[in-house]
C-alpha positions in Angstrom: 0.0 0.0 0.0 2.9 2.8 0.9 5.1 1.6 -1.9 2.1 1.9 -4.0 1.1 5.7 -3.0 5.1 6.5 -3.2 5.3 5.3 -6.7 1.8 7.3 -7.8 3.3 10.5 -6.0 6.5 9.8 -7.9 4.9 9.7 -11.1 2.7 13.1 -10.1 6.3 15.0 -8.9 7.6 13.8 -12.8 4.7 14.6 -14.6 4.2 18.3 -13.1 8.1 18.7 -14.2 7.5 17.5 -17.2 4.6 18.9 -18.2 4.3 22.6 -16.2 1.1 24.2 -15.4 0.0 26.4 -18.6 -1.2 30.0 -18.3 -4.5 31.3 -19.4 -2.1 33.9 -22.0 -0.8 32.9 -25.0 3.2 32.3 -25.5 4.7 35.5 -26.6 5.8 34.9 -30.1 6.0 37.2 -33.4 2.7 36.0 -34.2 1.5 37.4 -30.7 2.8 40.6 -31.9 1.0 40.8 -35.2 -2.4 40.3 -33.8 -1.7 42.4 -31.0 -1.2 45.5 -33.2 -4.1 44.4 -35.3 -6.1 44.1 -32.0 -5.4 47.5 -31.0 -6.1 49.3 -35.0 -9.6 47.6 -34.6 -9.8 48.8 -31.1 -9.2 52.7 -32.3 -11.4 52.9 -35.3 -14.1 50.5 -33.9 -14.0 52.9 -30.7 -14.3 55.9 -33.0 -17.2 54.1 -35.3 -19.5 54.0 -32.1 -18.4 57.5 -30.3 -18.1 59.6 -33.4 -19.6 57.9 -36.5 -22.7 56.4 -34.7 -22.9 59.4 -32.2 -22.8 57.5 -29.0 -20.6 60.0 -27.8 -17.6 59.0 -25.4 -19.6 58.2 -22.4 -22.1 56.0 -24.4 -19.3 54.1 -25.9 -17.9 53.5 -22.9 -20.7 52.5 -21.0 -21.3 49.9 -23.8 -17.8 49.1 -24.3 -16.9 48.2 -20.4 -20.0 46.1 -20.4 -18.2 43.7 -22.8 -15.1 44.0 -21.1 -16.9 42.8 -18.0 -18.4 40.1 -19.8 -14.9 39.1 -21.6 -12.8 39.3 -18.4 -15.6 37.5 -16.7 -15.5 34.7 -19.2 -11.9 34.5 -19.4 -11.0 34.2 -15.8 -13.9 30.9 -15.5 -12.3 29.5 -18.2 -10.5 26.6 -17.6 -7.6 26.8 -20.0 -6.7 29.1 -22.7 -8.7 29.5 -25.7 -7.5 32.0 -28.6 -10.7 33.4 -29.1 -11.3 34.1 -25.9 -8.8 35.7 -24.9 -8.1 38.1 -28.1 -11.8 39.2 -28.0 -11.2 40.5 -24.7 -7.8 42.6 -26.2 -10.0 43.8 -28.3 -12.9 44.7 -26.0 -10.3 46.3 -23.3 -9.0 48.0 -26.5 -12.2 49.5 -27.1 -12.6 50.3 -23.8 -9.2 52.1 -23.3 -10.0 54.4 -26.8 -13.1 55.7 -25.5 -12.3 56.1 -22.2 -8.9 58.0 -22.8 -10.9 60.1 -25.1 -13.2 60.8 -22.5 -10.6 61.7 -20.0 -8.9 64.2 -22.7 -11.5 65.4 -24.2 -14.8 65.3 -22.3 -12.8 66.2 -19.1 -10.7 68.3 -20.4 -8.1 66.7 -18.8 -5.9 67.5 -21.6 -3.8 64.5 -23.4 -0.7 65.5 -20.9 -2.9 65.4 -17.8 -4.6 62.3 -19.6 -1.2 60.5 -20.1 0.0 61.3 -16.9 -3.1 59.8 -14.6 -3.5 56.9 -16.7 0.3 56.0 -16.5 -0.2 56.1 -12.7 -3.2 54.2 -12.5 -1.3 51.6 -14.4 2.2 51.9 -12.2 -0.5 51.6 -9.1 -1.4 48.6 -10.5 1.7 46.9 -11.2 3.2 47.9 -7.7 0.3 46.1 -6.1 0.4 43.3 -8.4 4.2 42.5 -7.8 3.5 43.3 -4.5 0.9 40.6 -3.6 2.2 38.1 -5.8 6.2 38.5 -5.8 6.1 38.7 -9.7 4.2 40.5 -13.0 5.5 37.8 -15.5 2.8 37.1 -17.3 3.9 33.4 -17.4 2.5 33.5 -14.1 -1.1 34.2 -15.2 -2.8 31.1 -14.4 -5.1 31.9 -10.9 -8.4 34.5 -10.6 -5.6 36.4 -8.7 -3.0 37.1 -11.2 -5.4 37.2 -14.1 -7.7 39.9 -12.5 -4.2 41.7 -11.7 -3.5 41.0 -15.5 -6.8 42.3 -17.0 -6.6 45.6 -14.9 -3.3 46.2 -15.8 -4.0 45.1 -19.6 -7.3 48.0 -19.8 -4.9 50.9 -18.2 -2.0 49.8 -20.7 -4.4 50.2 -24.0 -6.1 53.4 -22.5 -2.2 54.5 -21.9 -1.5 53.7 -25.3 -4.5 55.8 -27.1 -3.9 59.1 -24.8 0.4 58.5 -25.5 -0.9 58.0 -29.5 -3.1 61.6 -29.0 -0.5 63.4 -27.5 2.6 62.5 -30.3 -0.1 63.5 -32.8 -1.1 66.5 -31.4 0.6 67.7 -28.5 4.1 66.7 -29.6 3.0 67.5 -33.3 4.3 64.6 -35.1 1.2 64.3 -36.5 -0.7 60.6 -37.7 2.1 59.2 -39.6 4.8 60.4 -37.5 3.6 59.1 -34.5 3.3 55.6 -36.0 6.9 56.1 -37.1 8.3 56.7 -33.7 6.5 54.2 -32.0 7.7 51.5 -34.5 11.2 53.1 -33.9 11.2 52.7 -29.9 9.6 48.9 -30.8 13.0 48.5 -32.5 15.0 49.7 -30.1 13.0 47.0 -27.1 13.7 44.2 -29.7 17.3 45.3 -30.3 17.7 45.1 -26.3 16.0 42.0 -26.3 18.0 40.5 -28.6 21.5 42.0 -27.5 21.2 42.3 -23.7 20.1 41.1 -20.3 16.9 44.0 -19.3 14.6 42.3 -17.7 12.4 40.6 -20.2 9.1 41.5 -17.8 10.4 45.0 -18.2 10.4 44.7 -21.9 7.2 43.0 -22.4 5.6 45.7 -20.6 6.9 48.4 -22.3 6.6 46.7 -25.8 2.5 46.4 -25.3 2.0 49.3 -23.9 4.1 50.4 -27.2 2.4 48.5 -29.5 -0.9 50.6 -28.4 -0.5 53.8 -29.7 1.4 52.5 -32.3 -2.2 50.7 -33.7 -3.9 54.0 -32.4 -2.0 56.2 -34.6 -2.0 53.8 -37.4 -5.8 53.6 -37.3 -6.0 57.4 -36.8 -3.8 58.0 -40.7 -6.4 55.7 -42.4 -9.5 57.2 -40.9 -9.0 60.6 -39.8 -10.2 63.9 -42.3 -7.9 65.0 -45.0 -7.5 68.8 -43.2 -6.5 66.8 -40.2 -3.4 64.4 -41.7 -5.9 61.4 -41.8 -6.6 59.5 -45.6 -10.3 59.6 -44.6 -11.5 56.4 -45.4 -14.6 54.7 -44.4 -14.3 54.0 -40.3 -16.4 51.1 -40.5 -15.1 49.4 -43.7 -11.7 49.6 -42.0 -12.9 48.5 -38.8 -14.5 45.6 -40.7 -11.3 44.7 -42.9 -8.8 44.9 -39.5 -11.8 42.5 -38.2 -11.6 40.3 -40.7 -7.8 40.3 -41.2 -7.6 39.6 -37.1 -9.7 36.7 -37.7 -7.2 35.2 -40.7 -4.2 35.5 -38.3 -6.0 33.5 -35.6 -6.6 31.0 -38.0 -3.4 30.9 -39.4 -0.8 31.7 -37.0 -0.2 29.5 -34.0 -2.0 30.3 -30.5 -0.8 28.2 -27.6 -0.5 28.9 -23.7 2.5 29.8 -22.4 4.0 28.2 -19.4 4.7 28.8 -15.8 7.1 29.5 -14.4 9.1 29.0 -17.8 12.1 30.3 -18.4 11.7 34.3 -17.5 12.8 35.5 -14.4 10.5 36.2 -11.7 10.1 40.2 -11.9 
C-alpha cells in the first residue's frame, strides 16, 4: 500500500516537471505581436465608429464598451484553459474600452492629453506595484489563478487606455502628426527588440513596455487611415476599415499559431 502511494506521488512529482502548469495567456511569439497591433487598430477605429460615426458620444461608448469587457474578463477568468478566441476578443474589448475612455478623459474632461497621459500611466504603475507586491512577480507566465489574471486584466485595460492618450499626445501635443507618431512608436519597438535580442533588461520589463508600445502604435496607425484629410488622416470609411482589421484579425488567428505559455518557464520572476 505505501510503496504503492510513493510510486503514484513519484509519477505526479515527474509529470508536473515535465509537463508545467500552462497560463491562461498565449506564448509571446511574433505572431502574438502581429495580432496584438491588429487588436489594438480595430480597437481605435471600432472605438471611433461607435463615439463619433454612430454618435454615441464618449460616455455612451464607454458605457457599452466596459460592459463587454466585464463580460470578456468574466469569461476568461472561468475558463479553464486558454482558448485563442477568448482571450483576443477580450484585447479587443479592453481596447475599445481604453480608446473611448482615454478620449473621455482628454477630451470630455478636459483633462488634456498630458494630464490624460500622466493619470493613466499612474493608474497603471499603481497597478503593477500592487500586483508585484501581492504576488512576488508580474511575468505574465504567471497568469494562471483569478488572482493574477484579475491583476493581469486591470493592468492590460490601463495599458491600452495609456496607449491611445500617448498616441493623442505625439499627434497633437508633440505635433508629429498621424504618420509620425506611427513612425516613432515603430522606432522605440525596434529599439525594445534590439535590447532584447542583445542584452540582459529584464524581459518582464520589456514585455511591458513593448505592449504598452504596441498601443499607440495601432492608435495612430488607425487614426492616418480614418482621420479627415485637413487633419493628416486618408479619410476612409471607419467602419469598412474597422471591418477589414476585423476580418484580417480573424485570418491571423486562424493561421498563425496560439498556444499557452507556461509557468514559471524560463523568464525570471520580476
Amino acid at each position: 500500500m505505501h510503496l504503492g502511494m510513493r510510486i503514484l506521488r513519484e509519477r505526479a512529482l515527474i509529470d508536473r516537471h515535465q509537463h508545467p502548469t500552462l497560463s491562461k495567456v498565449p506564448e509571446v511569439t511574433l505572431g502574438f505581436w502581429i495580432i496584438k497591433v491588429a487588436a489594438t487598430t480595430l480597437g481605435e477605429t471600432g472605438g471611433d465608429t461607435v463615439s463619433m460615426t454612430l454618435n454615441w458620444g464618449y460616455l455612451g461608448g464607454c458605457a457599452l464598451f466596459v460592459t463587454c469587457l466585464i463580460v470578456c474578463v468574466t469569461a476568461q477568468i472561468r475558463a479553464q484553459r486558454f482558448y485563442p478566441a477568448l482571450y483576443w476578443a477580450t484585447i479587443v474589448a479592453a481596447t475599445l474600452f481604453g480608446t473611448t475612455m482615454a478620449d473621455f478623459f482628454d477630451r470630455s474632461l478636459g483633462i488634456g492629453y498630458t494630464g490624460g497621459s500622466l493619470a493613466i500611466f499612474t493608474g497603471m504603475m499603481i497597478t503593477l506595484g500592487l500586483w508585484y507586491w501581492t504576488t512576488g512577480t508580474i511575468a505574465v507566465e504567471t497568469v494562471a489563478t483569478p488572482k493574477t489574471e484579475a491583476f493581469y486584466w486591470v493592468a492590460i485595460t490601463f495599458s491600452q487606455t495609456l496607449g491611445t492618450a500617448l498616441g493623442d499626445w505625439t499627434s497633437n501635443v508633440a505635433g508629429l502628426g498621424f504618420g509620425g507618431g506611427a513612425t516613432f512608436f515603430v522606432s522605440l519597438l525596434i529599439v525594445l527588440a534590439v535590447l532584447y535580442y542583445t542584452t540582459r533588461v529584464s524581459r518582464v520589463f520589456l514585455f511591458w513596455a513593448a505592449f504598452i508600445l504596441t498601443r499607440p502604435l495601432g492608435a495612430t496607425f488607425g487614426d492616418l487611415l480614418d482621420k479627415p484629410l485637413n487633419a493628416g488622416g486618408l479619410d476612409i470609411s471607419r467602419p469598412l476599415i474597422s471591418a477589414g482589421v476585423a476580418a484580417f484579425l480573424v485570418v491571423c488567428l486562424l493561421v498563425l499559431p496560439q498556444r499557452a505559455g507556461r509557468h514559471p518557464g524560463a523568464t525570471e520572476r520580476i
